[in-house]
C-alpha positions, 0 to 999 in steps of 0.5 A: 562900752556901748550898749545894745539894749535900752531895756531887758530882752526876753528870749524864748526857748531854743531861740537866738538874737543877733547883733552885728558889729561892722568890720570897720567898727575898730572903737572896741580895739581888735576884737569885739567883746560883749557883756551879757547879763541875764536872769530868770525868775525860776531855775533854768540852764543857763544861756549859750553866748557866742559870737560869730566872726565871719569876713572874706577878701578876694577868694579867701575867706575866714571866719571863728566862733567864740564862747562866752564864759561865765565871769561873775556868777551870784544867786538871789542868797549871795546878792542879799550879802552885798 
């Protein structure tokens, strides 16, 4: 697992950040998968992941989105019961 941030990022409204991983980058295995954890100090919709992979050979090109998902999710109540 690599991280690539060394403190927290905030991110203004309807912005983005990106992050690129080389094609020749293969130290994650076939894919490359992200963490993302977030917070905020007052309610708010929750932030929209999603990686872009875009790659062409000759004059061929081919390129897919994925979504993040949601795989823990804890609210400042639960996280006292822990």
């Amino acid at each position: 697992m690599r991280n690539y941030l060394n403190q927290p990022l905030e991110i203004a409204p309807m912005a983005s950040k990106e992050y690129v991983v080389e094609e020749e980058d293969t130290t994650g295995g076939v894919g490359a998968n992200f963490v993302v954890e977030w917070s905020a100090k007052t309610t708010v919709t929750e932030p929209v992941v999603e990686a872009v992979m875009i790659t062409a050979r000759s004059s061929q090109g081919i390129s897919f989105i994925s979504t993040g998902r949601v795989i823990k999710k804890w609210s400042k109540e639960s996280s006292k019961d822990n």
